[in-house]
VOLOKOL-677148 format. One record per atom (N, C-alpha, C): residue number from 1; atom name; x, y, z. Coordinates in nm, 3 decimals, m for minus. Layout:
num:atomo:east:north:up
NUM:CA:X:Y:Z
...
// end
This chain:
num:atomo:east:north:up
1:N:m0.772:4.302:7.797
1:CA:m0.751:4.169:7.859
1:C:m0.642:4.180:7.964
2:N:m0.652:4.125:8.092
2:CA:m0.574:4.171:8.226
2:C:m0.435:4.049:8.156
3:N:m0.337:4.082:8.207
3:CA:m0.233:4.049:8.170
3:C:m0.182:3.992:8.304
4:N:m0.048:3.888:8.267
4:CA:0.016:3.839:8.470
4:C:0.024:3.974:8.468
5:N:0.004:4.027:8.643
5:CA:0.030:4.097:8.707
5:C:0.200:4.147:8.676
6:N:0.163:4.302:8.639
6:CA:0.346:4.379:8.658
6:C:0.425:4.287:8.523
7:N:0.407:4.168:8.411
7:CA:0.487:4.147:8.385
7:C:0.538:4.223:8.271
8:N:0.490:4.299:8.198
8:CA:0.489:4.391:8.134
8:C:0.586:4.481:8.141
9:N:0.627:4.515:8.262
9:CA:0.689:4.642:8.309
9:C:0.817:4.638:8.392
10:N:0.953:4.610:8.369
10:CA:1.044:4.646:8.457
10:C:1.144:4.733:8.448
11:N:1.025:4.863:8.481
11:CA:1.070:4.983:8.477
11:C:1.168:4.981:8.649
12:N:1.233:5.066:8.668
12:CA:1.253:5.160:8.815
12:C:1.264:5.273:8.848
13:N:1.192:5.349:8.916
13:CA:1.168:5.438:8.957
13:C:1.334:5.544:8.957
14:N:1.269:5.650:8.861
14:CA:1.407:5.759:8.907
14:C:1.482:5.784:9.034
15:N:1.552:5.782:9.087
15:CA:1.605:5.816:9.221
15:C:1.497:5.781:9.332
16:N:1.419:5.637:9.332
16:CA:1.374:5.577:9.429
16:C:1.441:5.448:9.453
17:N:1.369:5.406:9.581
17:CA:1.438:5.219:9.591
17:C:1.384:5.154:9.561
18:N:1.271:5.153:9.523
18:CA:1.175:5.060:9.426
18:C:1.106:5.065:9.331
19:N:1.090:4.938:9.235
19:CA:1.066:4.966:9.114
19:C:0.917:5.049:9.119
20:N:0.917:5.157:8.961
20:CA:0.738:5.187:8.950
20:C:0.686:5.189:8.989
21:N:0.540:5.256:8.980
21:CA:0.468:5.222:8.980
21:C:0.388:5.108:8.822
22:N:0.322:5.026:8.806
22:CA:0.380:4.977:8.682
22:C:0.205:4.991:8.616
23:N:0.099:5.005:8.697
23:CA:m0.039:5.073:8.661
23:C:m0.083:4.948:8.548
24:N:m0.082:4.846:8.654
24:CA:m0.198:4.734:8.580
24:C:m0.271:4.615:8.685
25:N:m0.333:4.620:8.645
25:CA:m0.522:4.558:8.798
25:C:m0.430:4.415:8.838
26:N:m0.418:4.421:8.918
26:CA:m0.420:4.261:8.960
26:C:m0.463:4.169:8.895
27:N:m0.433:4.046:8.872
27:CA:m0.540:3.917:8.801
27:C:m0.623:3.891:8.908
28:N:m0.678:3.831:8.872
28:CA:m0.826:3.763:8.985
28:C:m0.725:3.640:9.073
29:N:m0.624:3.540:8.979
29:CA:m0.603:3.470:9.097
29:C:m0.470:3.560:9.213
30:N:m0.397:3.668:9.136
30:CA:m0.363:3.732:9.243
30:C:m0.472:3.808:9.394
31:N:m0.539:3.833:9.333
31:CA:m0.701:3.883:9.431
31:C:m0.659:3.779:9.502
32:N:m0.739:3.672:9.476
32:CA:m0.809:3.551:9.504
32:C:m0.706:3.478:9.651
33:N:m0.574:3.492:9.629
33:CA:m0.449:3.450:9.675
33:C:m0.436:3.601:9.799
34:N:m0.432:3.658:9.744
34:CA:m0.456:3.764:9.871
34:C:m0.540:3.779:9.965
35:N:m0.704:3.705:9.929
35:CA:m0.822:3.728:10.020
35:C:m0.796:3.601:10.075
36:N:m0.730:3.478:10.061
36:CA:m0.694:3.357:10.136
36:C:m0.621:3.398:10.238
37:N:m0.509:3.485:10.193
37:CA:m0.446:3.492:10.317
37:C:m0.463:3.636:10.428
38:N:m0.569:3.685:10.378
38:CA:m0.608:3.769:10.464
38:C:m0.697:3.743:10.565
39:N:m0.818:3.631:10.493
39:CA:m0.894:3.562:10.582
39:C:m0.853:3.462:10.689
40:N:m0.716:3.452:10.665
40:CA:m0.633:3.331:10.706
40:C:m0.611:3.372:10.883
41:N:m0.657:3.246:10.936
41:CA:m0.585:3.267:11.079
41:C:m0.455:3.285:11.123
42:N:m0.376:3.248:11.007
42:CA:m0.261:3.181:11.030
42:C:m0.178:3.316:11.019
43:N:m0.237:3.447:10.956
43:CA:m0.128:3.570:10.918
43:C:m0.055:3.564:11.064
44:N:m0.136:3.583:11.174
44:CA:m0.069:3.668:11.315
44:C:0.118:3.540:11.350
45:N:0.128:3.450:11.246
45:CA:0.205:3.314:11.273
45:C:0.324:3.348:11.177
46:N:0.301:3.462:11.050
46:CA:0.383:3.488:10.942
46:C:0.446:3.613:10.988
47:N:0.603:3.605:10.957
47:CA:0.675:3.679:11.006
47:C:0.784:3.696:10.830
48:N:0.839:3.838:10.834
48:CA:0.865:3.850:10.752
48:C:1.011:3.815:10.676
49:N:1.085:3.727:10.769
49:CA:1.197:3.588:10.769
49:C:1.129:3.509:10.707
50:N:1.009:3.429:10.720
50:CA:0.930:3.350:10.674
50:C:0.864:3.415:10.510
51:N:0.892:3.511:10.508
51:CA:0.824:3.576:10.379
51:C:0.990:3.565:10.233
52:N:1.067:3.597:10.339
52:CA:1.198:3.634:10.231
52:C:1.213:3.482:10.223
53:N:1.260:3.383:10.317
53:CA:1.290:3.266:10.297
53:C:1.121:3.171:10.187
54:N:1.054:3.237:10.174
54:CA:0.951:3.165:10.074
54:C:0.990:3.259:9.938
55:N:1.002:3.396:9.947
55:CA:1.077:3.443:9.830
55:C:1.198:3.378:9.783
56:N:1.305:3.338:9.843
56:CA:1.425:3.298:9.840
56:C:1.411:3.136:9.776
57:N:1.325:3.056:9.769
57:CA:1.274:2.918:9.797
57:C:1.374:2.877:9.872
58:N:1.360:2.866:10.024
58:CA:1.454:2.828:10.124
58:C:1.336:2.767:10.214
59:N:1.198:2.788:10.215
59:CA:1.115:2.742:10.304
59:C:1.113:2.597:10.348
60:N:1.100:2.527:10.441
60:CA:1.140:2.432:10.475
60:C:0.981:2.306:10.479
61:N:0.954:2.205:10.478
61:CA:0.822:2.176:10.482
61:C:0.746:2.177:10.619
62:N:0.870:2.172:10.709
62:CA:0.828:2.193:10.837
62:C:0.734:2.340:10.872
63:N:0.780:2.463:10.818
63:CA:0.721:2.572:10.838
63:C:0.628:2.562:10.762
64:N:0.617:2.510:10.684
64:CA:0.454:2.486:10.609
64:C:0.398:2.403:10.651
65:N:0.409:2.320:10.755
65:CA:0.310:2.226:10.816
65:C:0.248:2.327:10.940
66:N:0.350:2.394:11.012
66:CA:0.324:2.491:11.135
66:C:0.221:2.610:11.037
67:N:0.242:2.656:11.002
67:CA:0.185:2.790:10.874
67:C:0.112:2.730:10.733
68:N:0.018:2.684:10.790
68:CA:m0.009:2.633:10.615
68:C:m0.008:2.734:10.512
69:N:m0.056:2.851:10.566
69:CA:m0.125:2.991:10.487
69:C:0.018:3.010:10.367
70:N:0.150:2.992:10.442
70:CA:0.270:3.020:10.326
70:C:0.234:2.954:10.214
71:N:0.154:2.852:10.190
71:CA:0.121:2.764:10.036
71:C:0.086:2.869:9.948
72:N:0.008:2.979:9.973
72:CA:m0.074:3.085:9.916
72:C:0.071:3.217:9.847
73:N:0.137:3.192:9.949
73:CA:0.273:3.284:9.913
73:C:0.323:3.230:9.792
74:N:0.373:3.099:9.811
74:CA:0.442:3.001:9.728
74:C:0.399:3.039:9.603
75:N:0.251:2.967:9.619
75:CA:0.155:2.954:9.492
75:C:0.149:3.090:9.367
76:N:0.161:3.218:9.427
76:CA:0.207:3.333:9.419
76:C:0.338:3.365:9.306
77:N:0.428:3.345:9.404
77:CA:0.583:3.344:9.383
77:C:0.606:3.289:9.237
78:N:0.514:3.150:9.292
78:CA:0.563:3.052:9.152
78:C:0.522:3.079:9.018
79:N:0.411:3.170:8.989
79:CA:0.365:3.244:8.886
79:C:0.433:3.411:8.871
80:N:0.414:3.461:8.985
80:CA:0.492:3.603:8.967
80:C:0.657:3.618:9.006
81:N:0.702:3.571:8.948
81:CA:0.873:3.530:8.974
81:C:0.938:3.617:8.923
82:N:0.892:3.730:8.866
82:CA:0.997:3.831:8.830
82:C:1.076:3.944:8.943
83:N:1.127:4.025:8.943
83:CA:1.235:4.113:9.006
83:C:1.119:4.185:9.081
84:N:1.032:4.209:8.952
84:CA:0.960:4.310:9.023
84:C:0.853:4.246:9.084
85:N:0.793:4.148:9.060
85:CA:0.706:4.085:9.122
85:C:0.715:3.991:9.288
86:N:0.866:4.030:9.292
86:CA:0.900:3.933:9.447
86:C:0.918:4.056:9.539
87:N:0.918:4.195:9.485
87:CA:0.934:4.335:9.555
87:C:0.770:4.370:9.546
88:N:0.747:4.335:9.483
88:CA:0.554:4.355:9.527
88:C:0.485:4.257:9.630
89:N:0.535:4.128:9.601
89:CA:0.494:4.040:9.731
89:C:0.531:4.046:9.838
90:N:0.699:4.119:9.857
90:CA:0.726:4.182:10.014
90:C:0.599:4.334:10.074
91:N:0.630:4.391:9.953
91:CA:0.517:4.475:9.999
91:C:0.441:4.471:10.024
92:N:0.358:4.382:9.953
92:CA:0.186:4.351:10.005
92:C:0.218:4.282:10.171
93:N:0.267:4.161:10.181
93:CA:0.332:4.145:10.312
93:C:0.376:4.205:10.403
94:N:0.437:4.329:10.360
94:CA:0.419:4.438:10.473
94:C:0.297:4.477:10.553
95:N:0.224:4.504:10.447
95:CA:0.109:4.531:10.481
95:C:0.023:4.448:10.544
96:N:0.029:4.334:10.555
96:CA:m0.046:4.218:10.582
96:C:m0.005:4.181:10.708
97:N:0.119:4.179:10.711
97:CA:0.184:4.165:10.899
97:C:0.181:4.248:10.998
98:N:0.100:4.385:10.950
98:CA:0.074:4.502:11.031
98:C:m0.068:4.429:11.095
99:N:m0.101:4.360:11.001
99:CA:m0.261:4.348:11.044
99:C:m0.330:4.227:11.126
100:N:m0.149:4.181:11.141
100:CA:m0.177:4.030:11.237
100:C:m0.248:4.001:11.369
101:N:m0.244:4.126:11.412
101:CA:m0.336:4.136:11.584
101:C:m0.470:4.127:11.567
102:N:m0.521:4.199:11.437
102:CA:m0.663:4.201:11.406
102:C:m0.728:4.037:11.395
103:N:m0.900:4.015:11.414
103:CA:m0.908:3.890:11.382
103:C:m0.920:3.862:11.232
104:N:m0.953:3.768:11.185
104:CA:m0.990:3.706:11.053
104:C:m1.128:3.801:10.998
105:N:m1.211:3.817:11.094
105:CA:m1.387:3.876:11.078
105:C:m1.342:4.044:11.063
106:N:m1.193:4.104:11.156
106:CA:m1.196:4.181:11.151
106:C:m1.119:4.256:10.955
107:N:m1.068:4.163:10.923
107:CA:m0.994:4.174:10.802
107:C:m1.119:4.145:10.685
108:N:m1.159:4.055:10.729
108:CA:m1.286:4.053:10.584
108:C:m1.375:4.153:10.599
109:N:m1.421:4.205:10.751
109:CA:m1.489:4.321:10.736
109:C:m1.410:4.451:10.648
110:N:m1.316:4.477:10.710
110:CA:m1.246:4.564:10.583
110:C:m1.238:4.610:10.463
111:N:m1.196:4.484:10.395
111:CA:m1.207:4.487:10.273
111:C:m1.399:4.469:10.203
112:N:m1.438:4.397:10.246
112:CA:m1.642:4.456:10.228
112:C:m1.663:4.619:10.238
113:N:m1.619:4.661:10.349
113:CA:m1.654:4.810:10.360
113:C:m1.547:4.877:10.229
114:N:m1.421:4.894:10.197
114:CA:m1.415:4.908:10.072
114:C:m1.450:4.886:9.908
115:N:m1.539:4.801:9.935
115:CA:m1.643:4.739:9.788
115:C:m1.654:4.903:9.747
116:N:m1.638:4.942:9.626
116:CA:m1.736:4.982:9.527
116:C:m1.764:4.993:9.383
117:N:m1.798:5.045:9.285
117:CA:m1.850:5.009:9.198
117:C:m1.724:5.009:9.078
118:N:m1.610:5.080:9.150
118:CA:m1.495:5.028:9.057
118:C:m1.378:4.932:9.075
119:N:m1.370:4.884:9.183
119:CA:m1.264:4.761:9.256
119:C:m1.313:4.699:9.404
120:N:m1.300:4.613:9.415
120:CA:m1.376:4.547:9.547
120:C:m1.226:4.594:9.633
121:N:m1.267:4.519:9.746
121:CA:m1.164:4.586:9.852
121:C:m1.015:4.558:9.837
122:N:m1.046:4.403:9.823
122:CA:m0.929:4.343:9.802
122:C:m0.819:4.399:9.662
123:N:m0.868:4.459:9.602
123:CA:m0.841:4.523:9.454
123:C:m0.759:4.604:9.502
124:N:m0.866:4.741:9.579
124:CA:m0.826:4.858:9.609
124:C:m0.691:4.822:9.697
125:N:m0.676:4.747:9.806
125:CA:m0.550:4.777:9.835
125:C:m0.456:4.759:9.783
126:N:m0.451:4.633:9.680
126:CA:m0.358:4.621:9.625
126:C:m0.285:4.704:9.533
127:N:m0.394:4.769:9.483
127:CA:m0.353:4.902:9.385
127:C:m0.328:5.031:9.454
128:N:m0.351:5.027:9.575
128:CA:m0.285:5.113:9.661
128:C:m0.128:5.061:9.722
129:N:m0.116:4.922:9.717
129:CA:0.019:4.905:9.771
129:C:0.138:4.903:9.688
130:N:0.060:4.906:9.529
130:CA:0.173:4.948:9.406
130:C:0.181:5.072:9.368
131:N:0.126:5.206:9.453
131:CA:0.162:5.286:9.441
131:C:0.309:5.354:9.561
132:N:0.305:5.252:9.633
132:CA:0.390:5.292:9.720
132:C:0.529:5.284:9.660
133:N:0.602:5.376:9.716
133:CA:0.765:5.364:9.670
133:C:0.875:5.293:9.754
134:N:0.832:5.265:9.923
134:CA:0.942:5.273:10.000
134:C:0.834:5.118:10.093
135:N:0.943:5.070:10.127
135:CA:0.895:4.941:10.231
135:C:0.810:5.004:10.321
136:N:0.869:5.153:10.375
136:CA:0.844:5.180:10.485
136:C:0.677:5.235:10.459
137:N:0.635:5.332:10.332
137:CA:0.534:5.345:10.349
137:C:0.439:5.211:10.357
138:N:0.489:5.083:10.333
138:CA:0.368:4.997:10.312
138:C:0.381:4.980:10.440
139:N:0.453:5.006:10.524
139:CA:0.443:4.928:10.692
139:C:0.324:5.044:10.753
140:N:0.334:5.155:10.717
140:CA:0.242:5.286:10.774
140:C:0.100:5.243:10.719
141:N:0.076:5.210:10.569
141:CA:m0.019:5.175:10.552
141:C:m0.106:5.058:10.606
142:N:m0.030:5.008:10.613
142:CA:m0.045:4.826:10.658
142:C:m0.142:4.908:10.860
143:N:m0.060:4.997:10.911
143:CA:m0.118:5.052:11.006
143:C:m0.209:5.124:11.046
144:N:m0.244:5.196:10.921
144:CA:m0.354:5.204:10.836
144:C:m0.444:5.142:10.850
145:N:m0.460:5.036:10.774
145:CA:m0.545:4.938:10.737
145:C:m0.615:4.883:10.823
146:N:m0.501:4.855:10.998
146:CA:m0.554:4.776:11.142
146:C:m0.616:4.917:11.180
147:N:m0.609:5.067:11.144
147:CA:m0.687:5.125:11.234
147:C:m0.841:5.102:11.175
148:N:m0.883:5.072:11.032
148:CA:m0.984:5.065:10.999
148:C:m1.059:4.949:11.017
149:N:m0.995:4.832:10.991
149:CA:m1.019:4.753:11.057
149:C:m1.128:4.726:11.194
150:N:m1.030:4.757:11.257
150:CA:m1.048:4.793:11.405
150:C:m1.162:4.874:11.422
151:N:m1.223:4.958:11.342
151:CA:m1.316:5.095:11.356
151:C:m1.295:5.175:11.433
152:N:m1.148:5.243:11.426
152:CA:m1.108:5.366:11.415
152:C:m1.148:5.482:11.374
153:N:m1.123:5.440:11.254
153:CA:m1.159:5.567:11.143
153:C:m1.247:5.504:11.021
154:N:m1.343:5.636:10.944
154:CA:m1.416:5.623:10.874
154:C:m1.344:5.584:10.695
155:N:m1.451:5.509:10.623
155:CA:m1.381:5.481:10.501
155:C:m1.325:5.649:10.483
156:N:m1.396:5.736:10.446
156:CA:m1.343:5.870:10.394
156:C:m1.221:5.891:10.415
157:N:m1.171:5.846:10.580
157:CA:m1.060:5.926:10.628
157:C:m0.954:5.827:10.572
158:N:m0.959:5.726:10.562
158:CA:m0.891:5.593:10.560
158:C:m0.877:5.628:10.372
159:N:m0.934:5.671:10.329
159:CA:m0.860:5.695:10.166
159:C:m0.797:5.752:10.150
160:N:m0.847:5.919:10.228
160:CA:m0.766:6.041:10.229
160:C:m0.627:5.986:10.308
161:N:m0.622:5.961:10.383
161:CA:m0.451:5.866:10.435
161:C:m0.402:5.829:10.384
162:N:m0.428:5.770:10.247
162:CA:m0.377:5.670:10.219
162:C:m0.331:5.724:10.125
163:N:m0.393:5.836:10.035
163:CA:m0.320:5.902:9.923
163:C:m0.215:6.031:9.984
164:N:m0.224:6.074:10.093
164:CA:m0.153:6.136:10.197
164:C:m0.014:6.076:10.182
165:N:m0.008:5.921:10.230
165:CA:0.082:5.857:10.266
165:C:0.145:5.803:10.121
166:N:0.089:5.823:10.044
166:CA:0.190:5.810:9.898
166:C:0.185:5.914:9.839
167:N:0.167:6.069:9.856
167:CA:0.214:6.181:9.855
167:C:0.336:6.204:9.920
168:N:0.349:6.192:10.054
168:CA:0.390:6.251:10.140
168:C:0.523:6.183:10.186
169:N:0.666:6.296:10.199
169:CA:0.799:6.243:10.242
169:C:0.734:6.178:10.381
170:N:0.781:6.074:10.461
170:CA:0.654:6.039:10.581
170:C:0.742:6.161:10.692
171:N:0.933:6.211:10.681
171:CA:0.973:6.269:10.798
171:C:0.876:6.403:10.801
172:N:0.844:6.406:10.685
172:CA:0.750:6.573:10.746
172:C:0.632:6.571:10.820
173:N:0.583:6.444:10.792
173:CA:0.478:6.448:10.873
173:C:0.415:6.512:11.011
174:N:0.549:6.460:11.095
174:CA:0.596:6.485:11.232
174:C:0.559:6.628:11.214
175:N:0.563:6.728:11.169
175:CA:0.554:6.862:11.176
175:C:0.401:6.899:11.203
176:N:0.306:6.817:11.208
176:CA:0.129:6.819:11.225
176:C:0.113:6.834:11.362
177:N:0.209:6.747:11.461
177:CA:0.202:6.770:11.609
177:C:0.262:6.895:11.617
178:N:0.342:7.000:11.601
178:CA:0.378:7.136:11.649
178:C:0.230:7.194:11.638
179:N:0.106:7.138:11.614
179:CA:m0.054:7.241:11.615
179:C:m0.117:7.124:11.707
180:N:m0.254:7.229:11.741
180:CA:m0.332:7.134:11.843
180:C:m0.432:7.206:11.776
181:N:m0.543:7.126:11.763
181:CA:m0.707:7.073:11.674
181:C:m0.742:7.279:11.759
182:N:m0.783:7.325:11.603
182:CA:m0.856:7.458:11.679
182:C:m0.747:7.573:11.687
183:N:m0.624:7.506:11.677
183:CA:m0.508:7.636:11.714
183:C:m0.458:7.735:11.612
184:N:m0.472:7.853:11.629
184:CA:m0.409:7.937:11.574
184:C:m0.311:7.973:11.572
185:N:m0.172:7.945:11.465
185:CA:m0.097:7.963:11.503
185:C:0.018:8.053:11.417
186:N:0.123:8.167:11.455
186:CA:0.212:8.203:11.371
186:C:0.292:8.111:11.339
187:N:0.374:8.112:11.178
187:CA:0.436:8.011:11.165
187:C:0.551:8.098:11.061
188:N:0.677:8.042:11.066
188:CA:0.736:8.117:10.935
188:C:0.716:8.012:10.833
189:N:0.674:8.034:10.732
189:CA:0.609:7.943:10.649
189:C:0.732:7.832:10.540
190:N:0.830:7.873:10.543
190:CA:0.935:7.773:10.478
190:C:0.989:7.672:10.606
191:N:0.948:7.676:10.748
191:CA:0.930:7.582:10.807
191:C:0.843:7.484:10.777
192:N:0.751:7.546:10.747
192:CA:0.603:7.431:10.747
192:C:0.587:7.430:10.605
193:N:0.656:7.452:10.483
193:CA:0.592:7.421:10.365
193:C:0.584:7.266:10.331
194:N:0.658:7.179:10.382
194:CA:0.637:7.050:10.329
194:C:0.459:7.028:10.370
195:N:0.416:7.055:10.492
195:CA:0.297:6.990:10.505
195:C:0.173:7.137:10.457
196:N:0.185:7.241:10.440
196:CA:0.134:7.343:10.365
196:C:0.089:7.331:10.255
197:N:0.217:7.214:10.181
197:CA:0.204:7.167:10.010
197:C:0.085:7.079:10.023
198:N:0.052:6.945:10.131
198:CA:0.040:6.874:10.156
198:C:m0.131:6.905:10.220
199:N:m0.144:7.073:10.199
199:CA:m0.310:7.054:10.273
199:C:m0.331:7.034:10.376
200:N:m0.244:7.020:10.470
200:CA:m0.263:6.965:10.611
200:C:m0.253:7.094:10.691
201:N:m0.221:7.210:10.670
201:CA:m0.269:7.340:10.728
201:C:m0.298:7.413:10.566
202:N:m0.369:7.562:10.646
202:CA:m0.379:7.683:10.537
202:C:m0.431:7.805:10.633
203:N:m0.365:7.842:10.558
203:CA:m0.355:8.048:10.646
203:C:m0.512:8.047:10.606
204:N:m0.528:8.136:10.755
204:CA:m0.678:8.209:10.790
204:C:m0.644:8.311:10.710
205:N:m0.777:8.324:10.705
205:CA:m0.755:8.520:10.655
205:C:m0.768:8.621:10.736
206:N:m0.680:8.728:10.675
206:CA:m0.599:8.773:10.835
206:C:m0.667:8.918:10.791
207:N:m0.686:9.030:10.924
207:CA:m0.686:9.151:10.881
207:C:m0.555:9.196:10.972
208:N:m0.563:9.335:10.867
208:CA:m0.450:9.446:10.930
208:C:m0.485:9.490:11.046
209:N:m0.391:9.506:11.133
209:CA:m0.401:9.582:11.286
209:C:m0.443:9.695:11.253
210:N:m0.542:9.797:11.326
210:CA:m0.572:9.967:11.307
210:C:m0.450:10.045:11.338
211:N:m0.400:10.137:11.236
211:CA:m0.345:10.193:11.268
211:C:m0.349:10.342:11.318
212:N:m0.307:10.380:11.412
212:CA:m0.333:10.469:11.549
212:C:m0.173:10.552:11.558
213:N:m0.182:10.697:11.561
213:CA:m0.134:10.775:11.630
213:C:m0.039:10.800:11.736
214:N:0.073:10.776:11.754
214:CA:0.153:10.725:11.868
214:C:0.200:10.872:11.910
215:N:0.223:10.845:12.076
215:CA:0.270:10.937:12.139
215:C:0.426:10.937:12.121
216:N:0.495:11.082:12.073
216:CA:0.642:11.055:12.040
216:C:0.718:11.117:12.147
217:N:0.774:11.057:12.232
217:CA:0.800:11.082:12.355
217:C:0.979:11.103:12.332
218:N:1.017:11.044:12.274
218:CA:1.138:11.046:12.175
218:C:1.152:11.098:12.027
219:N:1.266:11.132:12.029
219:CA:1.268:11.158:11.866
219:C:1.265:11.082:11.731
220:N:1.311:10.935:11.790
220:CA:1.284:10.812:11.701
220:C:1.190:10.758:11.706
221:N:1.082:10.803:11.794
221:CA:0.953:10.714:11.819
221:C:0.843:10.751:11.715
222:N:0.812:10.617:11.616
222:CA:0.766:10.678:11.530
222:C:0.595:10.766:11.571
223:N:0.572:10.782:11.440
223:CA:0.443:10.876:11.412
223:C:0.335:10.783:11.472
224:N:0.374:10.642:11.387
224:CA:0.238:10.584:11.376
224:C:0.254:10.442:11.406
225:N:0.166:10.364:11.499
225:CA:0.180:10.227:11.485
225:C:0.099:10.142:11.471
226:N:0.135:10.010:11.468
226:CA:m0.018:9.917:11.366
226:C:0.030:9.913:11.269
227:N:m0.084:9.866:11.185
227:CA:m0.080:9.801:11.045
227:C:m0.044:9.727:11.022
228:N:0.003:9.667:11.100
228:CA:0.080:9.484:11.075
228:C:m0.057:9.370:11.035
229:N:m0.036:9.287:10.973
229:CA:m0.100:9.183:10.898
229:C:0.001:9.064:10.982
230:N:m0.098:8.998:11.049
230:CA:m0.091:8.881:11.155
230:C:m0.099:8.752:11.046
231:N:m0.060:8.675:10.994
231:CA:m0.087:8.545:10.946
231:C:m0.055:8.439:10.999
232:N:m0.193:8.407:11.051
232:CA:m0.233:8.275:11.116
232:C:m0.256:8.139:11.033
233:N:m0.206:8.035:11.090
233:CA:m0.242:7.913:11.010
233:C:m0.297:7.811:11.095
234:N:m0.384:7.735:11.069
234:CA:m0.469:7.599:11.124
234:C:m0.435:7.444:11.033
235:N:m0.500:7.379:11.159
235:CA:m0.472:7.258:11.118
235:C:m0.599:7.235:10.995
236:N:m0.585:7.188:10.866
236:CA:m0.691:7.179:10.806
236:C:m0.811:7.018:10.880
237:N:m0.940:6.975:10.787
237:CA:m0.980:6.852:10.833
237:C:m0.874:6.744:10.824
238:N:m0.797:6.753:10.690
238:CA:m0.739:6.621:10.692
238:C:m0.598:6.624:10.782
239:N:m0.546:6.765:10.818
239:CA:m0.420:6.785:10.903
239:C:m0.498:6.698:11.067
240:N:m0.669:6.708:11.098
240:CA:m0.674:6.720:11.199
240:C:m0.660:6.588:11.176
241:N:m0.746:6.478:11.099
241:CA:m0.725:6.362:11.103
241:C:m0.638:6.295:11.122
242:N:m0.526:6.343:11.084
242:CA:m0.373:6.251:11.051
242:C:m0.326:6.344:11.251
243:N:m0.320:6.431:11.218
243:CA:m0.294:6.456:11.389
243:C:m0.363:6.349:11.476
244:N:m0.469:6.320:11.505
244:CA:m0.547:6.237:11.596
244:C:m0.530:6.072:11.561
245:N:m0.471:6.055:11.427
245:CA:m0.441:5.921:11.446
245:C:m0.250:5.915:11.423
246:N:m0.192:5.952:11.488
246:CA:m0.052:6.022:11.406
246:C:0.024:5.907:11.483
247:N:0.030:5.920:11.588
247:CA:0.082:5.813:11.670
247:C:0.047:5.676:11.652
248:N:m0.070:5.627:11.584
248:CA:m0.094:5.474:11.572
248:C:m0.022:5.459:11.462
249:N:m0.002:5.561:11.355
249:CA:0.077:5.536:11.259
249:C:0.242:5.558:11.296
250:N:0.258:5.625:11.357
250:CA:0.385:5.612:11.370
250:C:0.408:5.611:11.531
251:N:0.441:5.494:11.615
251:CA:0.433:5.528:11.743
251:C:0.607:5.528:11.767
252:N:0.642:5.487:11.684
252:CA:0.785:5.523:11.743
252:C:0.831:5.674:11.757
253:N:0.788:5.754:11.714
253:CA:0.775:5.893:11.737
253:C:0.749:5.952:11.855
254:N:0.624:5.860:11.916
254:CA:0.581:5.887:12.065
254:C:0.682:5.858:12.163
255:N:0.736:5.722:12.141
255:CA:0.865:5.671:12.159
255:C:1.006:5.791:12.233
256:N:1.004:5.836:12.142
256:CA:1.117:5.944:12.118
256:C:1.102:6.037:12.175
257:N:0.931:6.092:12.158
257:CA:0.933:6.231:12.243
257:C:0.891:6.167:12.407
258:N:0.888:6.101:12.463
258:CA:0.872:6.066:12.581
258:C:0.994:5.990:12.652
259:N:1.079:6.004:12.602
259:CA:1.290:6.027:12.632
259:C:1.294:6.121:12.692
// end
């Protein structure tokens, strides 16, 4: 029997900033309250001042006459009122204000194309946004979400991201642009192990150079040279994916390298 959402659990995470993961389904009227305000015209109008001050109950009636959609927050709040439950509603809100440019048709398409036979869409993200640990991954995801949206990228790639992005420290990421799609490249490998761990490259298989007979023209010049073992590494599929959408997820990066 589904229980309120998270109330069960106020665990916190070992040496993270946010609580748990706390591994229980949403209720239906949490769903239900989420697909309102996703369908909602009104997200691209919600700003996340407007989210803490409805957490805070500071909202004013005026901003709920301008924003009706905050009723759905409220409505929310007023049932999930615990510690951990007002740090899950910023999060999901993260995610939700990434996706404000998109239209209404483009957000319900979304979540339809995630339907399947074990959580409808609206489910799945949510149980993807309580796996997150850090505000910041829900803002990447949330960016995420507008590239699929949008038809960017395919459901496949758009899962594999997404468990990527709650794997993954996000500063290592940045290390996917030092390769280009196809490149072979030497690497000393305790540079690149964060994204190595991560599947996003893997060493070719390499052969040994022939080794050949050298002319000793000197007395230190050896006998013989060759035999060296070259190890090359590539971008894997999912390194190439996250390369080619790397910048929509993080464009402040682009930002930086174009200083």
């Amino acid at each position: 029997m589904e229980n309120n959402r998270f109330r069960t659990s106020q665990l916190t995470r070992s040496g993270g900033t946010l609580p748990a993961t706390l591994n229980h389904r949403p209720t239906e009227y949490m769903k239900d309250q989420f697909n309102e305000i996703i369908k909602s015209k009104d997200l691209k109008d919600i700003s996340i001042d407007l989210v803490e001050k409805v957490l805070d109950n500071e909202i004013t009636n005026e901003a709920l006459k301008e924003v009706p959609i905050l009723k759905s927050i409220i409505a929310v709040r007023n049932i999930y009122n615990s510690y951990t439950d007002r740090i899950f509603i910023k999060k999901a809100m993260k995610v939700l204000l990434e996706l404000g440019e998109t239209s209404s048709e483009e957000r319900i398409q979304l979540t339809a194309e995630l339907d399947d036979e074990n959580e409808n869409g609206a489910e799945k993200i949510l149980l993807a946004i309580d796996r997150f640990e850090t505000f910041e991954k829900c803002k990447i995801y949330g960016r995420l979400c507008k590239l699929k949206a949008n038809g960017k990228i395919v459901k496949y790639d758009f899962l594999r991201l997404t468990k990527l992005i709650q794997d993954a420290y996000l500063d290592d990421l940045i290390l996917v642009t030092d390769f280009m799609k196809g490149e072979r490249k030497e690497i000393h490998e305790g540079d690149y192990y964060p994204i190595l761990s991560l599947g996003l490259i893997y060493q070719e298989p390499s052969e040994q150079l022939p080794i050949v007979k050298n002319h000793q023209y000197g007395e230190y010049d050896p006998e013989f040279t060759g035999g060296e073992i070259k190890f090359n590494y590539v971008l894997s599929d999912l390194g190439q994916t996250l390369l080619e959408n790397y910048y929509d997820l993080f464009p402040e990066d682009k930002k930086v390298e174009n200083k």
